[in-house]
N, C-alpha and C positions, 0 to 999 in steps of 0.2 A: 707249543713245544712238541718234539717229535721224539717219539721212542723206539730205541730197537734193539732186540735180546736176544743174544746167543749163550752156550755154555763153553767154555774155555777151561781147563785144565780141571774141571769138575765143579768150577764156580758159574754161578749165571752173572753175567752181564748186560747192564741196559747200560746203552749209551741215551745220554739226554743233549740235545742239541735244542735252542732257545736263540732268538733275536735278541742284540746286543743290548738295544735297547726296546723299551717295557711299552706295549701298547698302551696309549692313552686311548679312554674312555671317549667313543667316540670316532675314533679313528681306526683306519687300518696298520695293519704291520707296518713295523718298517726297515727291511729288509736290506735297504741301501750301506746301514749302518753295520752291517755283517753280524756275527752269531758267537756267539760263547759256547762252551760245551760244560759236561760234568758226565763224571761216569758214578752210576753203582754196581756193587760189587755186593753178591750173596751169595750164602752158602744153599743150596735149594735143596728141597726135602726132607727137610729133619725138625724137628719138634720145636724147635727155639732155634729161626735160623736167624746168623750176624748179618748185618747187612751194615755196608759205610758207601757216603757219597764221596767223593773226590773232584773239585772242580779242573780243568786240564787248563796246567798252566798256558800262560801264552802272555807275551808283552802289548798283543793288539787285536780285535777280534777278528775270527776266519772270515775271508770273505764269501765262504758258500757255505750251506749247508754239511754238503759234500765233503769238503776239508774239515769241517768240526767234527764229522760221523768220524771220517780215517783217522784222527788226530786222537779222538774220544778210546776208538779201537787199539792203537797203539800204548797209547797211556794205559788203558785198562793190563793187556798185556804185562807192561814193564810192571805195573804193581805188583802185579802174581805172580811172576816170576822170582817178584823179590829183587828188584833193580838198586839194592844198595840200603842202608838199615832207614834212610829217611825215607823209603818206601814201602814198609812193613805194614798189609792193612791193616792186620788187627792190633796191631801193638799202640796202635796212638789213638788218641782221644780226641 
């Protein structure tokens, strides 16, 4: 899995980019299969910070990394931004 972290509107973000499907034991990746993403989302420097993961929807896996990263990036955005109340981070459980 690959990680990458920036701060955005005062929150930090790691985007998690991951092969679709799970290496077996044994074998190498398999990359053919394309990549899932999830994003977290934390509040950074304070005593007790929130932190939630969010997997980025999608009906089928990205075929590159690359579109998981951008995809990861966008979704993180709309959440903080507050993109409508079913994307509220901290309100849901």
């Amino acid at each position: 899995m690959t990680t990458t972290s920036r701060l955005y509107r005062g929150l930090e973000i790691r985007l998690l980019v991951y092969p679709h499907q799970a290496t077996q034991a044994g074998l190498g990746h398999n990359y053919d299969e394309g990549f899932d993403a999830s994003v977290r989302i934390c509040e950074p420097d304070t005593a007790n910070p929130r932190c939630r993961v969010f997997h980025v929807p999608g009906i089928r896996p990205f075929p590159s990394a690359g579109d998981a990263r951008r995809a990861s990036a966008v979704y993180a955005e709309l959440l903080i931004d507050g993109g409508g109340p079913e994307h509220a981070i901290w309100d849901r459980t």
